[in-house]
N, C-alpha and C positions, 0 to 999 in steps of 0.2 A: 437618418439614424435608425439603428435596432429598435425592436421592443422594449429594450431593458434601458432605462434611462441613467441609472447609474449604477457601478458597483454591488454594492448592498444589496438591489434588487437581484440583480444578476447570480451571486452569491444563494441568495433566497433559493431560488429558481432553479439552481445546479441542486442544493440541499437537499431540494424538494423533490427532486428526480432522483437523486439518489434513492432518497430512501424508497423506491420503487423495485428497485433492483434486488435480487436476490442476495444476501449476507455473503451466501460461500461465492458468486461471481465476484463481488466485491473484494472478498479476503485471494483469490484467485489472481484480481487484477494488481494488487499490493504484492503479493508475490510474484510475476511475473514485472511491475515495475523495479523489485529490489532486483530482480534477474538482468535485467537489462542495463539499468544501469552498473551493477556492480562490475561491470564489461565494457563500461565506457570511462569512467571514474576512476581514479587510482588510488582515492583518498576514502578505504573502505566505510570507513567512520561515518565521513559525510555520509556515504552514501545510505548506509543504514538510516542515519539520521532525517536524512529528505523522501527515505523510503518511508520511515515512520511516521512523519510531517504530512504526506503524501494520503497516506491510510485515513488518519485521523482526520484533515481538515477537507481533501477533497471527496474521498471515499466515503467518510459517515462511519467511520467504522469507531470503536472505544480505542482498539490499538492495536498496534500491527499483528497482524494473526500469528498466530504459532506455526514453524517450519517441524520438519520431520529431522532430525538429529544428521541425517546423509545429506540433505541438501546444504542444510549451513554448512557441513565441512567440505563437501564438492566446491561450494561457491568460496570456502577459504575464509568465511565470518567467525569464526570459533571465537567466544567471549568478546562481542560485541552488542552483548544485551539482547540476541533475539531469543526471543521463549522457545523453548523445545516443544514439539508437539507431535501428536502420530499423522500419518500423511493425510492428505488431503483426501474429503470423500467423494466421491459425486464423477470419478475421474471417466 
């Protein structure tokens, strides 16, 4: 067996590494998961939804980052509760 003996630990463990990482790669990778799935998924909602799920519980993040006003409507999300925001820095 692994190191991580159960769940919980394992959880721990991933938490803990996260918060390592840098916020904007973090908010980078939550946008780049809503990207990707919103392209495999037909069911946008979900997909926001598991995108936000995704941010919050595995990322560490408070909530799914804010998109730049072009991408949600490129990607075709309009009023699906993502936060408007200006684009991303660091690019």
């Amino acid at each position: 067996m692994g190191p991580f003996s159960n769940v919980k630990e394992l959880s721990t463990a991933v938490a803990k590494a996260m918060g390592n990482v840098d916020a904007r790669i973090r908010e980078k990778a939550a946008a780049a998961h809503l990207g990707y799935y919103n392209g495999v998924v037909k069911d946008k909602a979900r997909v926001v939804a598991l995108s936000a799920e995704y941010a919050v519980r595995t990322l560490g993040l408070a909530k799914f980052p804010a998109l730049p006003a072009r991408t949600i409507n490129m990607m075709g999300l309009q009023n699906r509760g993502l936060e408007v925001g200006p684009p991303a820095s660091g690019r």
